[in-house]
C-alpha positions in Angstrom: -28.8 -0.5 13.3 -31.1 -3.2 14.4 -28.6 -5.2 16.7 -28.4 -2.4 19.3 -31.7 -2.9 20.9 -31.7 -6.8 21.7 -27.9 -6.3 23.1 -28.8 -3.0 25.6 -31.5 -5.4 26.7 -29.0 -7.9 28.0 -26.7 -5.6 29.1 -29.2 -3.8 31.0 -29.8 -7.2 33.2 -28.5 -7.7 36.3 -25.9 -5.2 36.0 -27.1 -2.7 39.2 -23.8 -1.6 41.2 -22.7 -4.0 43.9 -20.4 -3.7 46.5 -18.0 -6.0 45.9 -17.3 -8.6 48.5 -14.1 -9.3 50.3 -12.1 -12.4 49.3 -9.2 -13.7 51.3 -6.1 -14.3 48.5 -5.3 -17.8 47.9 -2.5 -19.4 46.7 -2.2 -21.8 44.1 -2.0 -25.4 45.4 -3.0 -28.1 43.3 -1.6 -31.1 43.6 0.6 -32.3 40.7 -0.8 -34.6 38.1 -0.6 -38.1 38.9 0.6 -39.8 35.7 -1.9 -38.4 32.8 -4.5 -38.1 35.2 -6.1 -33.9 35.4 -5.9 -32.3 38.9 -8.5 -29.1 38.3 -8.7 -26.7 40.8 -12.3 -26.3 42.3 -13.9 -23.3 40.8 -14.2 -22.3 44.5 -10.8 -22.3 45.6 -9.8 -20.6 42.5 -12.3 -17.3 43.3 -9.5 -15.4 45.5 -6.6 -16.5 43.9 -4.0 -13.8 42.9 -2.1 -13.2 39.8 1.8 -13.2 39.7 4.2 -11.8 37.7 4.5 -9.4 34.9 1.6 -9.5 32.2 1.6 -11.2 29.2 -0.1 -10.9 26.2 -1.6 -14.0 25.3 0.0 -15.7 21.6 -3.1 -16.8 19.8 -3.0 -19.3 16.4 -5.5 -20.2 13.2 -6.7 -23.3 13.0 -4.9 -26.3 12.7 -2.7 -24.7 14.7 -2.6 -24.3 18.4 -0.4 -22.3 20.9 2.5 -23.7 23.2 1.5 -24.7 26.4 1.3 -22.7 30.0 4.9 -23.3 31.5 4.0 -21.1 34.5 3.4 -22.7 37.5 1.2 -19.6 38.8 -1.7 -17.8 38.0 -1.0 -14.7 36.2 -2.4 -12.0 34.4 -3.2 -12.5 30.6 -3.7 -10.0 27.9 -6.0 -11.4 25.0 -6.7 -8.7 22.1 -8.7 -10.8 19.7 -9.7 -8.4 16.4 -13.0 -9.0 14.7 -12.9 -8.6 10.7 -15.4 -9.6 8.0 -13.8 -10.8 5.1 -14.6 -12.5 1.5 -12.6 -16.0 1.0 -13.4 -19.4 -0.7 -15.8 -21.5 1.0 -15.2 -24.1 -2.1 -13.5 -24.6 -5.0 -15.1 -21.5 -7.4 -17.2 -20.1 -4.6 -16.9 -17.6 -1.8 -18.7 -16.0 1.2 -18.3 -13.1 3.4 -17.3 -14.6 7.1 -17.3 -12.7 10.0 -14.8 -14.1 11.3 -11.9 -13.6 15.0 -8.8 -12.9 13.9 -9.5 -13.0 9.8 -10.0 -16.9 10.0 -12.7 -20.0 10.3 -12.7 -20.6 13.0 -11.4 -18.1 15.0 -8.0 -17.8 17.2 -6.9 -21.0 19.7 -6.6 -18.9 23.4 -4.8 -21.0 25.4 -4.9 -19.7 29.6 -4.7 -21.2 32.8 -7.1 -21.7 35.4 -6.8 -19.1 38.1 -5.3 -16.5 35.4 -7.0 -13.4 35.5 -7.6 -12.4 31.9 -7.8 -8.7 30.6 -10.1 -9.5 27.5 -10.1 -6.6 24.3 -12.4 -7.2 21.4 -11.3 -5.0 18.4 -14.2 -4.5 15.9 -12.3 -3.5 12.9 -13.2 0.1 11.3 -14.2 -1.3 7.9 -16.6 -4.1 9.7 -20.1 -3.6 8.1 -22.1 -4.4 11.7 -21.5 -4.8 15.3 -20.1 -7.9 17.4 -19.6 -9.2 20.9 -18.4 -12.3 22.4 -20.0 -15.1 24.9 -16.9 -17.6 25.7 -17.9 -20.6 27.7 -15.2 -20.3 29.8 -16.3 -16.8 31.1 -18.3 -17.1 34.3 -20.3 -14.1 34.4 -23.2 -12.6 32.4 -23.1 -13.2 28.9 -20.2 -14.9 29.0 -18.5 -11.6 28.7 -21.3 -10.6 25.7 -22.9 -7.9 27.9 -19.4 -5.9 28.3 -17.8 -6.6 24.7 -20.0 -5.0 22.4 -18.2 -3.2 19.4 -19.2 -1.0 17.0 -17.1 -0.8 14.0 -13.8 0.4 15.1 -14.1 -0.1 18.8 -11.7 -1.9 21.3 -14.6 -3.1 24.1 -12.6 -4.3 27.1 -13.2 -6.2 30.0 -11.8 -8.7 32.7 -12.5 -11.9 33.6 -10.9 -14.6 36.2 -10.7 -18.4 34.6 -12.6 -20.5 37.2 -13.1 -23.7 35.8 -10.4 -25.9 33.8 -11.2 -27.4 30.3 -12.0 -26.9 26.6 -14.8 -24.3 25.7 -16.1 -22.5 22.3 -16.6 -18.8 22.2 -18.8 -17.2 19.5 -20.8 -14.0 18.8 -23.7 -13.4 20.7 -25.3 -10.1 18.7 -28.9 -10.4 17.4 -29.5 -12.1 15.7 -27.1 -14.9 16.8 -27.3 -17.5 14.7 -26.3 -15.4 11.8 -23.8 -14.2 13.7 -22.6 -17.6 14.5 -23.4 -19.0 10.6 -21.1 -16.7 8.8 -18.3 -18.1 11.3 -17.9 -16.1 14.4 -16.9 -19.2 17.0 -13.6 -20.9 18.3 -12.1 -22.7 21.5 -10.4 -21.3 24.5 -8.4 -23.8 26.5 -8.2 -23.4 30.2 -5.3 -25.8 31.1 -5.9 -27.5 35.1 -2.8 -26.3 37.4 0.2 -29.1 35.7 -1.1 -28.7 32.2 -2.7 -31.6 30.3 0.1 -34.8 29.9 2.6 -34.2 26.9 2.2 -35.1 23.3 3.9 -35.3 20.5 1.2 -33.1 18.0 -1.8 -30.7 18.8 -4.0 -29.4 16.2 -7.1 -27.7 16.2 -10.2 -28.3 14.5 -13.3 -27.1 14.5 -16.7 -28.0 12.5 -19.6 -25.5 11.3 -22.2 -25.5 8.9 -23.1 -23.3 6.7 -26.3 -22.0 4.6 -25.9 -20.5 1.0 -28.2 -19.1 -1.2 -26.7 -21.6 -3.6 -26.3 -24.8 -4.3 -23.5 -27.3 -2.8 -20.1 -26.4 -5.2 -22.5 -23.5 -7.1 -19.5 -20.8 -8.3 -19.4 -17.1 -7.6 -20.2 -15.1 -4.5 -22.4 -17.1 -1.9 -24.8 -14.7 0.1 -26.3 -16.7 3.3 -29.9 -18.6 3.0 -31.7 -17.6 6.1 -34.5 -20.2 5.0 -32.0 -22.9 5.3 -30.3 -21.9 8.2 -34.3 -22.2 10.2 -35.1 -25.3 8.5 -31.3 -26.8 9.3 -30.6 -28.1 6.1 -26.9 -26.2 5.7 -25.1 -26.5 1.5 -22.1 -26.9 3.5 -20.8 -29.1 6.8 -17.0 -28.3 7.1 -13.8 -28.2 9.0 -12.2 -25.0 9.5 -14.6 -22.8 7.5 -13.7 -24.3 4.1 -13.8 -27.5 1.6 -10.3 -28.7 1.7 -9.2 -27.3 4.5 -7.8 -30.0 5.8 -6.9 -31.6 2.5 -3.6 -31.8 0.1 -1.2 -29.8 1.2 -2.9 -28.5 4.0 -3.3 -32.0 5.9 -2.3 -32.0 9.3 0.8 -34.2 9.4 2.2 -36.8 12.1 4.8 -39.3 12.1 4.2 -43.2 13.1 4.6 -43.5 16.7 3.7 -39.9 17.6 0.6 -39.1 20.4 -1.8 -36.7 18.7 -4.0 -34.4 20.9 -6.6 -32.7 18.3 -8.8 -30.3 20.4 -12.1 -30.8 18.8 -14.9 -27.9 18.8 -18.1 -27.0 16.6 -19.4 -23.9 16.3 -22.9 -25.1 14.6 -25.6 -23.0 14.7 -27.5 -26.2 14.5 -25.7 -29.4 13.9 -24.7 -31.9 16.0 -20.9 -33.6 14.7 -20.2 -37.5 14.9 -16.3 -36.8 14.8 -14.3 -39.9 13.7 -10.8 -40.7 12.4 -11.1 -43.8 9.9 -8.4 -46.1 10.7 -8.0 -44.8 13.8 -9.1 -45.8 17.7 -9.5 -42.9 20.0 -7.3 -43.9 23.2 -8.5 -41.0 25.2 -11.5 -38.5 24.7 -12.4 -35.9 27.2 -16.1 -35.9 26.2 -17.5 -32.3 26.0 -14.3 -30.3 26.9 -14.7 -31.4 30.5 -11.4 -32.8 33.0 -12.1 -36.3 32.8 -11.5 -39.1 30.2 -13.4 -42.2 28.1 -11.0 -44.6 26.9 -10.8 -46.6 24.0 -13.8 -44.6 21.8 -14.7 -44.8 18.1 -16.7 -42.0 17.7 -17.6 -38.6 20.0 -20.9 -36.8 19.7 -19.7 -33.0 19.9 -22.9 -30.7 20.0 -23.3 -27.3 18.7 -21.8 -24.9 21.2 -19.6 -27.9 22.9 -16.0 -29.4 22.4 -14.1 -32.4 22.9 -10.2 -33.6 23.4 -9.1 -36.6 21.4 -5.8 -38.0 21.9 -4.6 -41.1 20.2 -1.0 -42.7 19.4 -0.5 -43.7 15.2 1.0 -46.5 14.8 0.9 -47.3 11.1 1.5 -44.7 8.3 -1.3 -43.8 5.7 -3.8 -41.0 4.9 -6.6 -41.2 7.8 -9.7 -39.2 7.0 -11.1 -36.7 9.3 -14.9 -37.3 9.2 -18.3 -36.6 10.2 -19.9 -39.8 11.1 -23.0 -38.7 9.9 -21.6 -39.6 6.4 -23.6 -37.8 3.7 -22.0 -35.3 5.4 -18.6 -35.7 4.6 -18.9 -37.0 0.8 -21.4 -34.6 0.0 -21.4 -31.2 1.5 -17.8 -31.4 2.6 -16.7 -32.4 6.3 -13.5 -34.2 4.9 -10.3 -33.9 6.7 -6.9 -35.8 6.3 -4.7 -36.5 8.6 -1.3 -37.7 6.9 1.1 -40.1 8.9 4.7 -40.8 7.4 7.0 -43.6 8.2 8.1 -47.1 8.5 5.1 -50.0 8.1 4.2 -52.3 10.7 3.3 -55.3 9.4 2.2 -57.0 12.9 -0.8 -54.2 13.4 -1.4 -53.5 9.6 -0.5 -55.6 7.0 -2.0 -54.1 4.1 -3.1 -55.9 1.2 -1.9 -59.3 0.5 -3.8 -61.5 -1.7 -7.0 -60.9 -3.9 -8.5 -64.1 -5.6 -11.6 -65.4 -7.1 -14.5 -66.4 -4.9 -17.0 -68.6 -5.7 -19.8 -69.7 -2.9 -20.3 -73.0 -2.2 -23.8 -73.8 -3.1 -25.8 -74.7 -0.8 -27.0 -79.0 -0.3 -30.4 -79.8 -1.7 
């Protein structure tokens, strides 16, 4: 049980009792949004804030998926019990690999809070789990991002509590030695931490999130893939993919929007080690909140989303067609699998796109003597 050691050692940090310091309660009073502009709270005035009302146990989704929004106009308290299970599913067509995985899936469950929502956190290592986990979320302030106080062997519910200071899009993933296996066999995925008002309306969410991945075979080799440690130091991963498989996003299981819709894809990557160039071909990104964060860059055409970060892309579709989810950094896509599609249906529109309309001989004109 080699894991134990490294994780005591960053429990044991930091962690003499305290007395804990008075805080005068405050109440919750950000200003509304002012058309689609973000109003965050500062993390500051957030620190005393109390919940309200009843408890709820927070509704967490797989990928593409993603929950409904806060409708509460308060802080509150949140129950999230997020279950750790290691399972054997495809990876590609005729191959498969053991992913450790939150909730049974690559990547793990969309959590969707508040900011100012104090969140009672339970991390349930499943009994038939072969090794122990944890969890660091981003959106955690605190030490380890909450990895110091969830660690789970097999069969154990680790709990602890945590106040949302800070408003935006952050990944969680494992943080037991040694992490980046941990976090190559697939233990990541994004918590949301909506500002006071909620982000502005749209008319589709989905969630996506990239990861690579190091087999002991080759790219599309059949049969039961165990992980390539080699590869994984020298960063040179058999597979780059969305949502923790080839195809994925593909066929049948395209995400799907209709012409005129606003699409919001909350984007994340869970690495270890690769950085994404995430781009829709076809498609101009109207908004992207660059690294998760509460503030916007309009008008993009590709956002560089690093191992361990997130971003928010929002765009309208104006013309139907089959627009492919990519990694910019193109080998990529065609050849180790970081292909998405997202499918829009409708009527044409002939003034944006006019599709093909004549195809003729060309010769060049050569050139004077």
């Amino acid at each position: 049980m080699r894991f134990f050691p490294a994780i005591l050692l960053l429990a044991s940090v930091g962690c003499a009792p305290q007395e804990t310091p008075k805080v005068e309660a405050k109440q919750d009073k950000a200003p509304a949004p002012a058309g689609d502009e973000l109003r965050p709270l500062k993390s500051t005035d957030v620190i005393g804030m109390q919940a309200e009302g009843a408890p709820e146990v927070a509704v967490l989704t797989s990928a593409p998926n993603v929950p409904p929004a806060i409708k509460r106009d308060k802080a509150g308290k949140v129950i999230v019990n997020l279950e750790v299970k290691e399972v054997q599913k495809s990876i590609a067509e005729g191959a498969d690999y053991v992913f450790w995985t939150y909730g049974g899936d690559v990547p793990g469950k969309f959590i969707r809070i508040r900011q100012g929502d104090t969140v009672e956190f339970h991390l349930q290592n499943h009994p038939d789990s072969k090794v122990p986990h944890n969890i660091d979320l981003h959106a955690v302030t605190g030490q380890g991002g909450g990895a110091a106080s969830t660690f789970a062997a097999p069969g154990q519910d680790a709990q602890f509590t945590f106040k949302a200071l800070n408003a935006g899009l952050y990944i969680y993933h494992c943080a037991t030695a040694p992490v980046g296996l941990h976090i190559a066999n697939g233990m990541y995925g994004l918590i949301l931490v909506e500002p006071p008002g909620g982000y502005p309306p749209v008319d589709k969410e989905f969630y996506v999130v990239q990861g690579d991945f190091y087999t002991s075979g080759k790219y599309h080799e059949a049969g039961l893939q165990n992980f390539d440690m080699e590869k994984a130091i020298a960063e040179e991963p058999t597979y780059v993919l969305f949502n923790g498989a080839e195809g994925a996003l593909l066929g049948d299981k395209s995400i799907v929007a209709n012409v005129g819709d606003k699409v919001r894809i909350y984007v994340g990557n869970g690495g270890p080690n690769l950085t994404s160039s995430f781009h829709v071909i076809g498609e101009i990104f109207d908004k992207v909140y660059s690294e998760g964060g509460t503030r916007y860059q309009e008008n993009v055409q590709t956002t560089v989303v690093p191992p361990g970060g997130s971003a928010i892309v929002e765009f309208t579709v104006d013309v139907p067609g089959n627009y492919p989810i990519v990694d910019h950094a193109i080998f990529r896509t065609f050849n180790k699998g970081a292909l998405g599609i997202l499918k829009v249906e409708g009527a044409e529109n002939k003034a944006i796109y006019s599709g093909p309309e004549a195809t003729k001989d060309f010769k060049p004109v050569a050139a004077p003597q």
